[in-house]
N, C-alpha and C positions, 0 to 999 in steps of 0.2 A: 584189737584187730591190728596185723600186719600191716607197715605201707603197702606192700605189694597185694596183701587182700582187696585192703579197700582201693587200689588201681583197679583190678580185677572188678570189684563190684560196681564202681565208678563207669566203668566202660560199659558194662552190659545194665546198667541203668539207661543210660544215654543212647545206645544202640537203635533202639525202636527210633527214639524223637529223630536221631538226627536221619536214618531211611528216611522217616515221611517227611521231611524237609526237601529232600533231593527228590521227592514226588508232585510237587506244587506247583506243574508246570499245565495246570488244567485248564485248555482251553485257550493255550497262548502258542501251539501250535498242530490245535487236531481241531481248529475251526471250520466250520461245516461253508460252500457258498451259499447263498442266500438265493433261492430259484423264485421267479414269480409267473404266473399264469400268461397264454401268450396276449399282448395287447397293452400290457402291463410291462412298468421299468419298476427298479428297486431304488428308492430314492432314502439318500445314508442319514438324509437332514430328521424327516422322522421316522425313520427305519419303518416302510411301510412299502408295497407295492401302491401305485399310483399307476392311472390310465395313463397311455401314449395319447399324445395330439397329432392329428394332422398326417 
């Protein structure tokens, strides 16, 4: 095999992995807010809705 083949094969090996590398941003900026029922806050400590007081 040529160098320049195997550049050629080398590259479109790699092709796929390195896209889905550049795709791995799941969830670090299409985070949804967090809505909770009225009467209710969202409290971050146990990630839960919890009753208002008072």
């Amino acid at each position: 095999m040529t160098t320049k083949t195997f550049a050629v094969a080398l590259a479109l090996t790699l092709a796929p992995a390195l896209a889905f590398a550049q795709g791995c941003n799941y969830g670090k900026h299409d985070q949804q807010a967090m809505s909770c029922a009225d009467g209710t806050t969202y409290d971050a400590a146990s990630k839960t809705c919890l009753p208002t007081t008072g």
